[in-house]
TORBARO-274819 format. One record per residue: residue in one letter; x, y, z of N, C-alpha, C in turn. Coordinates in nm, 3 decimals, padded with zeros to 5 digits. Example, Ala and Ser with C-alpha at 12.3 -4.5 7.8 and 13.67 -1.06 7.14 Angstrom:
<recs>
REC   resn       nc1       nc2       nc3      cac1      cac2      cac3       cc1       cc2       cc3
REC      a    01.319   -00.569    00.780    01.230   -00.450    00.780    01.320   -00.330    00.780
REC      s    01.285   -00.225    00.708    01.367   -00.106    00.714    01.290    00.003    00.787
</recs>
This chain:
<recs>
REC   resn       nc1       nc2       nc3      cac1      cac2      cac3       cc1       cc2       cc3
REC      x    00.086   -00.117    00.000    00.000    00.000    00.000    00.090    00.123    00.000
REC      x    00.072    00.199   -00.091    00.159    00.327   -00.140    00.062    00.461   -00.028
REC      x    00.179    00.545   -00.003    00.153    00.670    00.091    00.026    00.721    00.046
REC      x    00.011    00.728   -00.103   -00.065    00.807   -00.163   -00.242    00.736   -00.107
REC      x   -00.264    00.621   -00.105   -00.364    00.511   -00.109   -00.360    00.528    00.048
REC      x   -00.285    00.550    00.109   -00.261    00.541    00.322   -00.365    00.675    00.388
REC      x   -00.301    00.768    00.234   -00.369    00.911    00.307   -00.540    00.902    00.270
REC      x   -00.552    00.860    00.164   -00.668    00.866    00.116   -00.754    00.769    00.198
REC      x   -00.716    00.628    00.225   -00.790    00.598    00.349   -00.792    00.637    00.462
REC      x   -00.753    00.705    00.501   -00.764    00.798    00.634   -00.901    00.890    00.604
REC      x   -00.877    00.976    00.492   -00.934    01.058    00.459   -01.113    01.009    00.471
REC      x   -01.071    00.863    00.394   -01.218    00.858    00.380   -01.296    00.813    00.562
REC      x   -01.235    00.743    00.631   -01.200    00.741    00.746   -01.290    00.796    00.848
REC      x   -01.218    00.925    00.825   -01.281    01.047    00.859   -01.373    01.106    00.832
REC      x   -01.431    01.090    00.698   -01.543    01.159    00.647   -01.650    01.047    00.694
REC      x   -01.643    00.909    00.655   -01.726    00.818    00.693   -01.784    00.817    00.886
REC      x   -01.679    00.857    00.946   -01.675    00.863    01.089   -01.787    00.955    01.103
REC      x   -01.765    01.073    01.015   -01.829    01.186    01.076   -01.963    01.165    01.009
REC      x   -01.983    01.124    00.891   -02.089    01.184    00.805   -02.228    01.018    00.911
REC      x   -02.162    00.894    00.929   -02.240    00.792    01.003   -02.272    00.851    01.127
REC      x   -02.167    00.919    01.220   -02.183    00.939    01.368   -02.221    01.048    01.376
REC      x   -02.255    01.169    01.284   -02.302    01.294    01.371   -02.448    01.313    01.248
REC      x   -02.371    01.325    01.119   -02.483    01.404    01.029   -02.588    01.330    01.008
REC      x   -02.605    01.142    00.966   -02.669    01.046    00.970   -02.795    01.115    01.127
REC      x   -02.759    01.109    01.229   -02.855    01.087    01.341   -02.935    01.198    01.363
REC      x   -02.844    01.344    01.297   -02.885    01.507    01.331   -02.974    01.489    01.214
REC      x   -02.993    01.465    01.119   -03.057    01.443    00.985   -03.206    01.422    01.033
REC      x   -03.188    01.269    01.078   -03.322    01.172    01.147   -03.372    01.235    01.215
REC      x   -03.318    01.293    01.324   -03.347    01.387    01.466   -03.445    01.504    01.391
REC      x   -03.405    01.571    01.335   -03.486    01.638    01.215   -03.569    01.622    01.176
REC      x   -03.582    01.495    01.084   -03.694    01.450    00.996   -03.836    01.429    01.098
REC      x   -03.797    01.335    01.242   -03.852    01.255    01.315   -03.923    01.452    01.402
REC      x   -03.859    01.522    01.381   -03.935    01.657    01.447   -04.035    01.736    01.378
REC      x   -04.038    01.640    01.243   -04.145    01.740    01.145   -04.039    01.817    01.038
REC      x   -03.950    01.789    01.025   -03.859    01.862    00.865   -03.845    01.786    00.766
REC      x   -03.810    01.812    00.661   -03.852    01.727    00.536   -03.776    01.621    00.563
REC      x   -03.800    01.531    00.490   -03.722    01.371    00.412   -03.558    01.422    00.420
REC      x   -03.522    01.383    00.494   -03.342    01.339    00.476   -03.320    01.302    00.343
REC      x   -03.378    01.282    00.230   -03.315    01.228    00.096   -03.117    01.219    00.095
REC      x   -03.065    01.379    00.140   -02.919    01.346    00.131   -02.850    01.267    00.201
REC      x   -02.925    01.199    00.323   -02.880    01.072    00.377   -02.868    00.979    00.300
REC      x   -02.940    00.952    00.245   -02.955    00.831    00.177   -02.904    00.821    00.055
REC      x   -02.875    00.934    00.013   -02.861    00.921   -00.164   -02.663    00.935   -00.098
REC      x   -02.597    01.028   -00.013   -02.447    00.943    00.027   -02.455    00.854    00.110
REC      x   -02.501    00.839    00.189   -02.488    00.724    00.237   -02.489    00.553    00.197
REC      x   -02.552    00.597    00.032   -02.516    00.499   -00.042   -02.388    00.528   -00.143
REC      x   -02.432    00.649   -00.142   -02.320    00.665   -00.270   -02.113    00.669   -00.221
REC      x   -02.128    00.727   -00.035   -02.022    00.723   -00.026   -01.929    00.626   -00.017
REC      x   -02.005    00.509    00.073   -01.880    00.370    00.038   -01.857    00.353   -00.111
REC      x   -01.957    00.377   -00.226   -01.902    00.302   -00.338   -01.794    00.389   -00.421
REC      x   -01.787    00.539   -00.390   -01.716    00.634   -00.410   -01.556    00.618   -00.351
REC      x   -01.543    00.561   -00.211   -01.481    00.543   -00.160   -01.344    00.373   -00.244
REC      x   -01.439    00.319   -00.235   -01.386    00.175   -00.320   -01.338    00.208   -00.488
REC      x   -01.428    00.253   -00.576   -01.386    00.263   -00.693   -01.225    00.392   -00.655
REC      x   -01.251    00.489   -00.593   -01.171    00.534   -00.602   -01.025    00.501   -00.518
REC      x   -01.019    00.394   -00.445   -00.916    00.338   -00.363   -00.861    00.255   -00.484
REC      x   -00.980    00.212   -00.552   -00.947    00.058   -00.703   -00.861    00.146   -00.751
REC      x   -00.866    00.258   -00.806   -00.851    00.363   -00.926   -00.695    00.375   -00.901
REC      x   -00.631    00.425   -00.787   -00.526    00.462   -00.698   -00.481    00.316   -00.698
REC      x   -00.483    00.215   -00.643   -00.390    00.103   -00.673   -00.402    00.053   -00.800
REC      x   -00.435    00.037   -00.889   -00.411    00.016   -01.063   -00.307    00.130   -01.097
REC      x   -00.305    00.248   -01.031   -00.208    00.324   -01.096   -00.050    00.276   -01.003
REC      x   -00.112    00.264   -00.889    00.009    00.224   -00.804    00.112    00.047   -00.862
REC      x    00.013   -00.014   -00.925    00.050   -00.121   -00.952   -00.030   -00.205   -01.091
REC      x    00.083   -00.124   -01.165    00.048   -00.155   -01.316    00.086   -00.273   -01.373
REC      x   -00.055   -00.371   -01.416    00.024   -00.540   -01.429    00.074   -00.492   -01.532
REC      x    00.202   -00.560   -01.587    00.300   -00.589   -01.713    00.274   -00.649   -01.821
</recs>
């Protein structure tokens, strides 16, 4: 695993930490008080793991180019 691929999982890390443990529940907390549909929960919360993977794929193919 190259530095470049180390930082970037951290990165995502972090965003995943925050966006599951604070914005995910403040969202609901919301909805569940009478404010609209969370839709942007749901539409990253799917979209960010797969964002996360293609782009980790993307970064090791460049890191390790078969011959």
């Amino acid at each position: 695993m190259g530095k470049k691929e180390k930082r970037w999982r951290r990165f995502y890390l972090f965003i995943i930490i925050f966006f599951y443990a604070i914005y995910v529940p403040v969202s609901l907390l919301d909805w569940v008080n009478g404010e609209g549909f969370p839709i942007t929960v749901f539409t990253v919360g799917i979209a960010l793991p797969l964002l996360r993977k293609n782009h980790l794929k993307q970064i090791q193919a460049k890191e390790n180019p078969v011959a």
